[in-house]
C-alpha positions in Angstrom: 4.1 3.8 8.3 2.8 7.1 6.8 3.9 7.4 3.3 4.1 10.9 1.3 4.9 11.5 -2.3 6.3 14.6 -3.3 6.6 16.0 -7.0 10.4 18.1 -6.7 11.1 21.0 -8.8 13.1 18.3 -11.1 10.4 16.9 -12.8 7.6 19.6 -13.7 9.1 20.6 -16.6 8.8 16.8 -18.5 5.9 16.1 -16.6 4.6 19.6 -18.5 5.5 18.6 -22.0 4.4 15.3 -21.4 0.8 16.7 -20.7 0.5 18.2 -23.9 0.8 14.8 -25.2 -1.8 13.3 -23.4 -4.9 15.3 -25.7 -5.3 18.1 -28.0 -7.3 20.4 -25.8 -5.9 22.0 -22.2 -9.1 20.4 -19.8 -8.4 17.2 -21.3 -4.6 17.1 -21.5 -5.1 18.3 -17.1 -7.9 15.6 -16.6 -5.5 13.3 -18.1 -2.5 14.0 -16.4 -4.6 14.6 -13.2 -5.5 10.8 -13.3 -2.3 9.0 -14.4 -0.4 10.7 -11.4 -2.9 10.2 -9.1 -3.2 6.5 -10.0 0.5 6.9 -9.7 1.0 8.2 -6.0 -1.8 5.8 -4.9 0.3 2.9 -6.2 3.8 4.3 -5.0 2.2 5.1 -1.0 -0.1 1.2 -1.4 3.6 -0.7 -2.1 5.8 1.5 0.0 7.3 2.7 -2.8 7.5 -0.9 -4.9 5.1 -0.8 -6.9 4.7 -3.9 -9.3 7.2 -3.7 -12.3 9.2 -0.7 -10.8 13.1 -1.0 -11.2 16.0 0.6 -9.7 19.4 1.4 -10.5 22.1 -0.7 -8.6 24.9 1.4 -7.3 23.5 4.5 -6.9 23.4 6.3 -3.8 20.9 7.2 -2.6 19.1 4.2 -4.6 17.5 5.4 -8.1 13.9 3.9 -8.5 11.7 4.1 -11.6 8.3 3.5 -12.1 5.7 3.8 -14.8 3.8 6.8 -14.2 1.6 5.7 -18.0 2.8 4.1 -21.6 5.3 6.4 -22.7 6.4 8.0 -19.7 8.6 7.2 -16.2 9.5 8.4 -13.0 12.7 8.2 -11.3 12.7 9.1 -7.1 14.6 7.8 -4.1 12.7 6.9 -0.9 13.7 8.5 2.5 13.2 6.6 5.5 12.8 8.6 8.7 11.6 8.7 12.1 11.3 5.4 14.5 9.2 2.3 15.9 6.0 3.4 16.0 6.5 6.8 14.3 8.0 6.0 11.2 7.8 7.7 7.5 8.5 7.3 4.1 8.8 10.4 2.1 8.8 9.5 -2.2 10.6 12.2 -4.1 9.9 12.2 -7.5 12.9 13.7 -9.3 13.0 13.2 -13.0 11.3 11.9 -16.1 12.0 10.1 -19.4 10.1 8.2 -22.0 12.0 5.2 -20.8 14.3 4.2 -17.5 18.0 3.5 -18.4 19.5 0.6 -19.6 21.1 -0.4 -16.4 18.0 -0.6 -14.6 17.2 -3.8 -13.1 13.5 -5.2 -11.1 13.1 -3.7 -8.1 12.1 -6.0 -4.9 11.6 -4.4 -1.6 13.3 -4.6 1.5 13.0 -7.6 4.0 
């Protein structure tokens, strides 16, 4: 299954002042960020979207998944499921983020 992750229009503008968190100086605040989401999408597309410690939010439709993109900051996206047999794909829209999932988030466990 081919697996994309896409960044939506949602989320630049924490994952922005979250950068400037990262260092004092612009390079290293973009080499920073550059590797944390990297290292994220490469663990989203290796687990499907399931990455180890993820959660999700029961009840919500479509389903609300968060991740750990690094220590003091999280993604929310939803998978999409498309296509069939032998020519399916997972696209991984990245909608939001906060310093912490909600409350009501609970371990995530993938499909069976």
């Amino acid at each position: 299954m081919r697996v994309v992750v896409r960044f939506e229009e949602s989320s630049r503008a924490a994952l922005a002042r979250w950068r400037l968190t990262l260092a004092p100086d612009a390079v290293a605040q973009a080499a920073l960020a550059g590797v944390y989401m990297d290292e994220l999408k490469k663990r989203l597309i290796a687990f499907g979207g399931f990455p180890s410690g993820s959660l999700v939010i029961p009840g919500t439709t479509p389903l609300l998944h968060w991740a750990e993109l690094a220590g003091n900051m999280w993604v929310s996206y939803i998978i999409e499921d498309s296509g069939r047999l032998f020519r399916r794909s997972r696209t991984i829209r990245v909608i939001e983020c906060e310093p912490l999932p909600p409350s009501s988030a609970i371990p995530a466990s993938p499909p069976t």
